[in-house]
C-alpha positions in Angstrom: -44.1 -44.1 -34.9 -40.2 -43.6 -34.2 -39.0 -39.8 -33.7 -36.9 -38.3 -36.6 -34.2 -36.5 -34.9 -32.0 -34.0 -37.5 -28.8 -32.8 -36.4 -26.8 -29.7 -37.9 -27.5 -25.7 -38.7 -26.2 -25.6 -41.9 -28.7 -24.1 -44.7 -29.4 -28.1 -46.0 -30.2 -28.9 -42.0 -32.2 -26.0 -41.5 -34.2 -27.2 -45.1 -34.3 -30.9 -44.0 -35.4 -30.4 -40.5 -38.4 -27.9 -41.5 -39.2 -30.6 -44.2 -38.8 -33.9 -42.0 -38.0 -34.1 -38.1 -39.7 -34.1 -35.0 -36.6 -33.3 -33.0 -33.7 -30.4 -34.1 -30.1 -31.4 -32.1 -28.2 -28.4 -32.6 -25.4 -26.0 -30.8 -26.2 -22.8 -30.2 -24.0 -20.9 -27.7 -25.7 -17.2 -27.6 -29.1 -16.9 -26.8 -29.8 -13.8 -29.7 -28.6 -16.2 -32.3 -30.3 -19.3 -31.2 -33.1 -16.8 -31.0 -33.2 -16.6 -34.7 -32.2 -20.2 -35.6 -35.6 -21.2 -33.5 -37.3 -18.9 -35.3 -35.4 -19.8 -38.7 -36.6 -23.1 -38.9 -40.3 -23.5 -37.9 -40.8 -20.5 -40.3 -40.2 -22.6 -42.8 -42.2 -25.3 -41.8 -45.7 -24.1 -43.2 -44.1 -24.5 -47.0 -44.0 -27.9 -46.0 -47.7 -28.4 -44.4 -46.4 -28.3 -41.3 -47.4 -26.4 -37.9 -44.0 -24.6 -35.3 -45.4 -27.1 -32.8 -44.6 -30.3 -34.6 -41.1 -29.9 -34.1 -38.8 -29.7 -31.2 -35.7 -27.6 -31.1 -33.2 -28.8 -28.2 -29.7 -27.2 -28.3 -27.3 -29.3 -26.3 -25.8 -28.2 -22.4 -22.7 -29.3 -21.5 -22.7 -28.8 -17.7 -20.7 -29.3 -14.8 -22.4 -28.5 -11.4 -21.5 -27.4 -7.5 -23.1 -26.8 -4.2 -21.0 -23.2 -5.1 -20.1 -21.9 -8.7 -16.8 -22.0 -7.1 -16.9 -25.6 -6.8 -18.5 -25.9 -9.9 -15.4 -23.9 -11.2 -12.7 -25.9 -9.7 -14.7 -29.1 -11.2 -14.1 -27.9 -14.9 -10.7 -26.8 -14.4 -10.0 -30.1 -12.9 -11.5 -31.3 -16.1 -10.1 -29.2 -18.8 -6.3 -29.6 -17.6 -6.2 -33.2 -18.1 -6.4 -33.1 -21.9 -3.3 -33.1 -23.7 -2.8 -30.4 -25.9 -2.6 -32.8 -28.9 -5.8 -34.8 -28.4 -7.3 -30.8 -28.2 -6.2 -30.1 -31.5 -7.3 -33.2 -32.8 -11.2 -32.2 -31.6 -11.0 -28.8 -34.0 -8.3 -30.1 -36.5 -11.4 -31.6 -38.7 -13.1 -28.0 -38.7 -10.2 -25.9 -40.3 -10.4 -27.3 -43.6 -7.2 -28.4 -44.2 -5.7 -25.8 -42.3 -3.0 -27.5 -39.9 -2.9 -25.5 -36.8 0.2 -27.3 -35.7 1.9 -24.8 -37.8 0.7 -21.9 -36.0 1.9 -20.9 -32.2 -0.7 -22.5 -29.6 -0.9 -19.4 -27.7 -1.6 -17.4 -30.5 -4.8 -16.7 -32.3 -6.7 -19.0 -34.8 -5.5 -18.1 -37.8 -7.6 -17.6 -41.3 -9.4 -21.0 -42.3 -10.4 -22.3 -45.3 -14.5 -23.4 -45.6 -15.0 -27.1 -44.4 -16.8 -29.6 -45.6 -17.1 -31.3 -42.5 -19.4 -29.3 -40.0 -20.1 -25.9 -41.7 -22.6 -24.4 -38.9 -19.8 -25.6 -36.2 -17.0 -24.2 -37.8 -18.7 -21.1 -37.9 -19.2 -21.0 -34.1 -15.5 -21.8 -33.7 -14.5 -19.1 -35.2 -16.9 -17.0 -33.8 -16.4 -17.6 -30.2 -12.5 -18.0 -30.6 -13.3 -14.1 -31.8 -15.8 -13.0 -29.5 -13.6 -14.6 -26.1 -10.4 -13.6 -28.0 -8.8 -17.8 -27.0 -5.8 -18.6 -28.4 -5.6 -22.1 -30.5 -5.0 -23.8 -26.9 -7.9 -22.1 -25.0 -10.3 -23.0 -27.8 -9.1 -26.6 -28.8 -9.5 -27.2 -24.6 -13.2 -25.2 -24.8 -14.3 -27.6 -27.9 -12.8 -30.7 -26.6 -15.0 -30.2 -23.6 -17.9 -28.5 -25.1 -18.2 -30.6 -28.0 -18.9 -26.9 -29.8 -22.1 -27.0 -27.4 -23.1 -24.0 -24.7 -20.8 -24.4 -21.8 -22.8 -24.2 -18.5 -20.3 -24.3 -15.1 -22.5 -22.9 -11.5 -25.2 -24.0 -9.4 -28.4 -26.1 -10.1 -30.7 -22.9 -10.0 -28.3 -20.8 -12.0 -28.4 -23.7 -14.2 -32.8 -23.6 -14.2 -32.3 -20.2 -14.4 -30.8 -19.8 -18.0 -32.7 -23.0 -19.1 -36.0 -20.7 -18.3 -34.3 -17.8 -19.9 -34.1 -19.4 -23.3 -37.2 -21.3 -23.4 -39.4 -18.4 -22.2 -37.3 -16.4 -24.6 -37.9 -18.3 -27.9 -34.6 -19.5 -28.4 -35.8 -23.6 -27.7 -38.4 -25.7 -26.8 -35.9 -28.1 -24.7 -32.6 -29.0 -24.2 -30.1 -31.9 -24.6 -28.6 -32.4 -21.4 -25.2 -33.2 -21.9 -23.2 -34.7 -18.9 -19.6 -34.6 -19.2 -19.2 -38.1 -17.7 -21.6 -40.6 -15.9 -23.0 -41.4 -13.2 -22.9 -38.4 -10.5 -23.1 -35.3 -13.0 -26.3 -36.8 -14.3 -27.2 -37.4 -10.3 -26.7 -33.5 -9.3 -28.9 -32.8 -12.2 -31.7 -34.9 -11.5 -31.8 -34.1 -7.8 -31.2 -30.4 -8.3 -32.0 -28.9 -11.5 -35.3 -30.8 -12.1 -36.9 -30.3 -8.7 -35.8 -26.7 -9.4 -37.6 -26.7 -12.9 -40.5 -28.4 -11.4 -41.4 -25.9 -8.7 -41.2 -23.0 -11.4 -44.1 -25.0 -13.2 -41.4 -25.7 -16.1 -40.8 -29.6 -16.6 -43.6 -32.5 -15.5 -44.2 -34.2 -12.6 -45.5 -37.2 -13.9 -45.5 -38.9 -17.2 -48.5 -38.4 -19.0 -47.6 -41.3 -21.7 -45.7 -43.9 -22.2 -43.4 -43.1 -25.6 -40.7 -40.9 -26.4 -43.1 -39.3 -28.4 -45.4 -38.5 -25.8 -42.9 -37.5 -23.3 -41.7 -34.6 -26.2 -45.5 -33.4 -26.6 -45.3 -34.6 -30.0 -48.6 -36.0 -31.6 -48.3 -39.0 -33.6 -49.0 -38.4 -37.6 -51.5 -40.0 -39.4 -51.1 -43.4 -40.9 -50.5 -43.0 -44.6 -50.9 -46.2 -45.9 -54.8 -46.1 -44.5 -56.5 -45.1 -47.1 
């Protein structure tokens, strides 16, 4: 039995994912608020006939590691300057609804925007972080070409664990997508130093204990409808 994996926070996600999916891809950036999308969404699971535990809720982590958060720091820069200011713009263009911020200075703040159609829920958390961090149209279009609109993480592999354990033992997910900013060494440095860190803190397995997807989520497999 495949997993249904819904992505989005609009109000329709939020509905469909309570209603359908086993899995919830979503970007949350502050713990508070992904505090109350978590708790959101399996609330509304019991209209449905459904229990909080058959559904997964994994907001994305774009992360770029170190041996120092220094290191770690110099890595992202390193990262972040290489993007052209144009192919930025191009990564949020599609969230101002219709709004062309090449009109607007790029060191200057994000101007008014008309409601999109495109990505309601991450246009949102554009504008909201572009206000809470105060970015110009250059800082945020180099943030969201990076980010992808996810939670930025940039430190060590424990600092790393450590706000992974914050928001699961905080309510705000039952997992996480681990997004690696390229391949193959980011996705080395986590697996050799954030799971064994996870591990030891009795938060991620140390075996597999079956043989699906499904099973490695914890997700029980529903009951064959067409058996009568």
């Amino acid at each position: 039995h495949p997993i249904v994996a819904q992505a989005g926070s609009s109000e329709p996600g939020r509905a469909l994912a309570a209603r359908t999916a086993d899995v919830v891809f979503t970007a949350q950036v502050d713990i508070d608020e992904a505090r109350a999308f978590y708790l959101d969404v399996k609330g509304r699971m019991a209209a449905h006939g459904r229990a909080p535990d058959e559904l997964k809720i994994m907001p994305g982590i774009r992360y770029v590691l170190g041996a120092t958060e220094a290191e770690a720091q110099k890595r992202y820069d390193q990262m972040t300057e290489e993007v052209s200011d144009d192919a930025a713009l191009m990564t949020i263009q599609r969230l101002t609804g219709g709004v062309d911020l090449r009109q607007f200075p790029l060191d200057g703040p994000l101007p008014p925007l008309k409601p999109s159609n495109a990505a309601k829920a991450r246009q949102k958390m554009m504008i909201d972080l572009a206000a809470r961090e105060n970015l110009s149209i250059r800082q945020l279009a180099r943030r969201f070409t990076f980010s992808l609109g996810h939670m930025v993480y940039v430190g060590t592999a424990t600092g790393l664990a450590d706000l992974m354990e914050e928001w699961f033992r905080g309510g705000a997910a039952d997992g996480f997508t681990m997004l690696s900013p390229y391949y193959p060494t980011p996705l080395e440095e986590f697996v050799d130093g954030v799971v064994p860190e996870l591990q030891r803190r009795g938060l991620f397995r140390t075996q597999y204990e079956g043989t699906t997807l499904r099973d490695h989520l914890g997700l029980a497999r529903p009951a064959n409808r067409l058996v009568g």
